[in-house]
C-alpha positions in Angstrom: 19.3 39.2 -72.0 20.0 36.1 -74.6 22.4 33.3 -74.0 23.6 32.3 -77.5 24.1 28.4 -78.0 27.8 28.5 -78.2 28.4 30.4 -74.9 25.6 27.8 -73.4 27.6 24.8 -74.1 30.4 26.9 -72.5 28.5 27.5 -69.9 27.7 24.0 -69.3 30.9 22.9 -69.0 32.2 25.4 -66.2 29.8 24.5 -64.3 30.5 20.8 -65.0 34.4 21.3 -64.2 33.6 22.9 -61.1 31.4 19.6 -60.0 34.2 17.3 -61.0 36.3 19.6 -59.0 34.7 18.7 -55.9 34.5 15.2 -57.0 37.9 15.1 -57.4 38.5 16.9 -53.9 36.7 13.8 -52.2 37.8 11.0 -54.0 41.7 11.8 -53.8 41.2 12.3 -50.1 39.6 9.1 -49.7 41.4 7.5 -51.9 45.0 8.9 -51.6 45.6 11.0 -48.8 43.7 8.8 -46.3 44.5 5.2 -48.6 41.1 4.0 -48.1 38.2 4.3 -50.6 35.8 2.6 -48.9 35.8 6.3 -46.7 33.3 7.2 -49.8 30.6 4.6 -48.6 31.1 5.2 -44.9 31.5 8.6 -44.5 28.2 10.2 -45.0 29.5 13.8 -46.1 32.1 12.4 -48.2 29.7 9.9 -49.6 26.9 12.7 -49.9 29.3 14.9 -52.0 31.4 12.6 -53.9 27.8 10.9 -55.4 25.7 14.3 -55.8 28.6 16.0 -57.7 29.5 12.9 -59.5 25.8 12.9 -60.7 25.7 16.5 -61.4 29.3 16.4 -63.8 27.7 13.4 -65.5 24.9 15.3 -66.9 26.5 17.8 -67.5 29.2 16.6 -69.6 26.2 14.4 -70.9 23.9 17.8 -71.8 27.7 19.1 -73.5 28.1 15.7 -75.5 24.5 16.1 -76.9 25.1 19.4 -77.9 29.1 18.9 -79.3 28.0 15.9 -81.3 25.4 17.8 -82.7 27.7 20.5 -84.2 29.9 17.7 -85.0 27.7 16.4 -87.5 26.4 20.0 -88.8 29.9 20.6 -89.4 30.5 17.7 -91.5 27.0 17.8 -93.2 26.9 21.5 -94.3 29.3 23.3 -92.9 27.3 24.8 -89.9 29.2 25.6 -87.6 32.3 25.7 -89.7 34.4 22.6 -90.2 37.9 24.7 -89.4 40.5 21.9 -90.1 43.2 24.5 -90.3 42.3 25.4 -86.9 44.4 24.7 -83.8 41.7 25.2 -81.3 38.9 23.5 -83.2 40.8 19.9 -84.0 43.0 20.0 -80.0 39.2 20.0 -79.0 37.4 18.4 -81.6 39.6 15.0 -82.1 40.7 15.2 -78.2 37.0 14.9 -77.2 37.2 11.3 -78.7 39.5 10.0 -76.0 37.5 11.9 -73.5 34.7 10.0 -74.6 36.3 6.6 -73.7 37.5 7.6 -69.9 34.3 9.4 -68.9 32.1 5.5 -70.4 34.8 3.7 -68.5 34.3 5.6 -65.4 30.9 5.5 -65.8 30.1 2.0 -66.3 32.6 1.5 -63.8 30.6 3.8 -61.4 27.2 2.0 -61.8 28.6 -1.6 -62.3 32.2 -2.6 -61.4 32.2 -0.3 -58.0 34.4 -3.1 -56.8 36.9 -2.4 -59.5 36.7 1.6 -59.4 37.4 1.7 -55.9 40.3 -0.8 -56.1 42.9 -1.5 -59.5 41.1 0.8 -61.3 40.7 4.0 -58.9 42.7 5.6 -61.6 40.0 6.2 -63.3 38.8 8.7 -61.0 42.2 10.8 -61.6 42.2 10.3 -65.8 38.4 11.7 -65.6 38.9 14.7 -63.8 42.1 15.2 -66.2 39.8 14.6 -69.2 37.4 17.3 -67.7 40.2 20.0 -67.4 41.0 19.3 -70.9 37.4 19.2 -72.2 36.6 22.7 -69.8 40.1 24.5 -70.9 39.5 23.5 -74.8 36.2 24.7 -75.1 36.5 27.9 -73.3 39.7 28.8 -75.8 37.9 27.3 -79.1 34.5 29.8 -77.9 36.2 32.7 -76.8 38.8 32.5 -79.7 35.6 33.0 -81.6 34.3 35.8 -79.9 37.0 38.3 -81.2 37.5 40.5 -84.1 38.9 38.6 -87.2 37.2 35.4 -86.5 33.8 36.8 -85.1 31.7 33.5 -85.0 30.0 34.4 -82.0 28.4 37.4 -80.2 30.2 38.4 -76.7 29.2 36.3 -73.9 27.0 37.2 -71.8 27.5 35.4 -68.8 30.5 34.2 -68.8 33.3 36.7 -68.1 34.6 39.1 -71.0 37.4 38.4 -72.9 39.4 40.5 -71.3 39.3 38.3 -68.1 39.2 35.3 -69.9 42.5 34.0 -67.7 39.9 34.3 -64.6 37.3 32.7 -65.7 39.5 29.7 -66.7 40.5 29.4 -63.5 36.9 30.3 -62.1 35.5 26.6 -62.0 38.7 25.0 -59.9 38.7 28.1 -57.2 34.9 27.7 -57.2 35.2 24.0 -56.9 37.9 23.9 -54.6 36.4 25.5 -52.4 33.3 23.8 -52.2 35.7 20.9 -51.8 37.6 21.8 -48.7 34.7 23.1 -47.2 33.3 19.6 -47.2 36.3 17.9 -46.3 36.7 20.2 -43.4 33.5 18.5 -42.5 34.1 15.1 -43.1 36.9 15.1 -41.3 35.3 17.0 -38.4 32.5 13.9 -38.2 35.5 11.6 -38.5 37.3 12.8 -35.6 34.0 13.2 -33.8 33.1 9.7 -34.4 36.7 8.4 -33.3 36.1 10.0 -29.7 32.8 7.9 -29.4 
């Protein structure tokens, strides 16, 4: 069984919203529910998590960029894959990946060198990126499956994502999947919280 490139890239990003869906789990617990980000640093499950998935959605979206820039300029060089400008889909996604672009640098340069900021004034951030992933995730997967259908048959039907006929599911797939993985490891931080508080 083949993956073709298109569904790949679709691919990538599912699994990349589902990452920033735990990410997002952590740091709004940290930072919201409980008011205190600095839980990130001192919890070790919440600091575990919140840094492996953070990693994980950065190369992903990373490996997606690569790939969507590279159609990007096929698109405007010769047409491959098709520059649609008439197309709802292609130019929500296409020109909306721009301002992605400028929250996920932001949050990452943040991340790696202005922690101090990222955790205080600007824990925003945090919020906006996981918004820009739901747009980038919900985009794609409408612009690739759009193409998968009769009348506008770009690509072949996937083959490991869902079929079209349960696409509603599997746009929903990467927040049940993340979500769970994210109360599941609050459940656990806050278990070794309340464990540490009786020491």
């Amino acid at each position: 069984m083949t993956i073709h490139h298109a569904e790949f890239n679709t691919l990538i990003t599912a699994v990349g919203m589902a990452c920033a869906t735990v990410q997002a789990h952590t740091g709004i617990y940290a930072g919201y529910v409980r008011k205190k980000t600095g839980l990130i640093k001192t919890n070790p499950v919440l600091f575990q998590s919140h840094r492996a998935f953070g990693n994980f959605s950065t190369i992903l979206y990373l490996l997606g960029l690569f790939a969507g820039i590279t159609g990007f300029v096929g698109a405007l060089t010769v047409n491959n894959p098709p520059l649609e400008l008439d197309s709802a889909s292609f130019n929500i996604h296409t020109w909306g990946s721009f301002i992605v672009l400028v929250f996920f640098f932001w949050k990452t340069w943040d991340s790696y060198f202005k922690k101090a900021a990222l955790y205080g004034k600007r824990k925003w951030l945090g919020i906006a990126l996981f918004l820009s992933w739901s747009f980038t995730w919900i985009t794609s997967a409408v612009s690739y499956y759009e193409r998968t259908r009769p009348g506008n048959f770009q690509h072949p039907p996937p083959a490991f994502l869902l079929p079209s006929s349960l696409f509603g599911l599997q746009l929903v797939l990467p927040f049940v999947l993340g979500g769970i993985v994210g109360i599941l490891t609050l459940s656990r931080a806050i278990r070794l919280e309340k464990a540490a508080k009786k020491h």
